[in-house]
N, C-alpha and C positions, 0 to 999 in steps of 0.2 A: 844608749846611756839612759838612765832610769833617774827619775825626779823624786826617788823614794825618799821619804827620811822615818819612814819604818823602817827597823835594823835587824826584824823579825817576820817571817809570814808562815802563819799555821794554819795549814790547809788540815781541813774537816768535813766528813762524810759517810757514808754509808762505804761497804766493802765495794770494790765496782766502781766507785766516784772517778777512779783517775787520779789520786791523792799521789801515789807516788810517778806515775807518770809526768803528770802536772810539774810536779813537785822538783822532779830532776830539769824539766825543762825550765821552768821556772828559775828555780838555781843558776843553769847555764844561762840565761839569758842576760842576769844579773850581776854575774860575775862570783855568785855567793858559794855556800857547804850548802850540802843537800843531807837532810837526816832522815831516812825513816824510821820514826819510834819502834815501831815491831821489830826489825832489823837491828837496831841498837839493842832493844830488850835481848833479842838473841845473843848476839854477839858479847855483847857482857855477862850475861849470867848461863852460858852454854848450856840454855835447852830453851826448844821448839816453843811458841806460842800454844800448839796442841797439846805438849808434854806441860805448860803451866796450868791448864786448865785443868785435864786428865789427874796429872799427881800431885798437883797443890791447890787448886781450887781456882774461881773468879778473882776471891777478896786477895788472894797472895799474889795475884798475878796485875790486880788493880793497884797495891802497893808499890810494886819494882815499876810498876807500868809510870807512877806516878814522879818518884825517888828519878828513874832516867829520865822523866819530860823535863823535870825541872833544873835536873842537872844539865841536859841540851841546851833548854832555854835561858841559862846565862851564855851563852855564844851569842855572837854579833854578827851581821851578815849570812842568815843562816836561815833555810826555808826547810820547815817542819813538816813531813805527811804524819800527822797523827790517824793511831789505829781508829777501825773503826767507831769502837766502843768509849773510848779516850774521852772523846765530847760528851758525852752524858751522862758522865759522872758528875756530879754536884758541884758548881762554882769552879770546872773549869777555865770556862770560855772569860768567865769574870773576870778571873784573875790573869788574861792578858791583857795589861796597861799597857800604858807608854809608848813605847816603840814597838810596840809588835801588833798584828794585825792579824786577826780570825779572817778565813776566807773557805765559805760553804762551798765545796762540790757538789750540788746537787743533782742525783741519779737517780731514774725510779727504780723501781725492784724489776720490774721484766726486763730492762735495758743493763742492771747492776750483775743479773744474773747472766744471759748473757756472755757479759765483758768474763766472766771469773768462771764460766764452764770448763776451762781448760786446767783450774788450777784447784781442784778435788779433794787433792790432799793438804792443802794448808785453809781449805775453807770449806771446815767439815759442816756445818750449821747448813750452807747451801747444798747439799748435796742429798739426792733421792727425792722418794714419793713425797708433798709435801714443802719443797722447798721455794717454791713461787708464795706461799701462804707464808712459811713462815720470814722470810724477804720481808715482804707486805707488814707481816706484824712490826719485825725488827725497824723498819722506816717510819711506821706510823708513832712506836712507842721514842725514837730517837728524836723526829720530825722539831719539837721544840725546842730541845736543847741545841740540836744544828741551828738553828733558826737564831740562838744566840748570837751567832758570828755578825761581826759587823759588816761584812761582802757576801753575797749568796749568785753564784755561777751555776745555771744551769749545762749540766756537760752530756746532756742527752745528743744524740743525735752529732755531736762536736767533734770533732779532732783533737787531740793535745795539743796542736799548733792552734787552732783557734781558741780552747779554753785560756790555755797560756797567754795567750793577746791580749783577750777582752779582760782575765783579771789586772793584768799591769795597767792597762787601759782605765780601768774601774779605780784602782790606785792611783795612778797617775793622777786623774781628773778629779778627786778626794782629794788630793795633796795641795792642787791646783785651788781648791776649790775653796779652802780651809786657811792659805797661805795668806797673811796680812795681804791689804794693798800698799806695795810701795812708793 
């Protein structure tokens, strides 16, 4: 049983973080919905993250990307893996108040890479000569905006049962921490 009284948790990262790994275990441990933004985008508007980029562009695919976060995030008991790119669009991370709580997966780019060698075709950006560099750029140019979040988890080297721990842990002990004395 969990001391939350966040009714929201939106995990943020680079590709590779564990966002949705995290994210589901996270969920199940909680009792909550588990949403992944990218998977929602899909699911609703029937076509690929690839095929938004390709046949409609960045800006059209930051719009729907935005329109479904916000329509998730009026849900209640609900852990969010937003895409990678999600965070660092402008005022974001700001704009989760109240009950809901940013939580950084932080991944480097050799470890992010990696974790997503196996998955080619949905993450075309990593893939061939070049893509350790351009990893590295995409973390470096991100690196602030994630930084946003009010929790930052390094998930190098971790397990999803261990990242999963230490964030609730980190919550927890926030909650604890923040909580009048009675």
């Amino acid at each position: 049983m969990s001391l939350l009284r966040a009714r929201q948790i939106v995990l943020v990262g680079f590709m590779g973080a564990g966002k949705t790994t995290v994210g589901m275990a996270l969920a199940n441990r909680l009792a909550w919905a588990f949403v992944d933004l990218d998977e929602e985008i899909v699911r609703r508007s029937g076509r690929s993250i690839d095929a938004w980029f390709t046949e409609a562009g960045e800006s059209a695919f930051r719009a729907v990307e935005a329109e479904i976060a916000d329509d998730v995030l009026r849900t209640q008991d609900v852990v969010v893996a937003s895409g990678g790119g999600w965070a660092a669009q402008a005022g974001r991370l700001a704009a989760l108040t109240g009950d809901r709580v940013s939580v950084w997966l932080d991944v480097d780019p050799e470890e992010a890479l990696r974790r997503v060698e196996d998955d080619a075709s949905i993450r075309p950006l990593l893939v061939g000569d070049g893509a350790l560099q351009r990893a590295r750029e995409m973390v470096n140019q991100r690196r602030s905006a994630y930084g946003l979040a009010e929790v930052r988890v390094d998930t190098n080297g971790h397990s999803v049962e261990d990242v999963t721990s230490r964030v609730l842990e980190i919550l927890e002990t926030r909650e604890r921490e923040q909580k009048p004395n009675e």
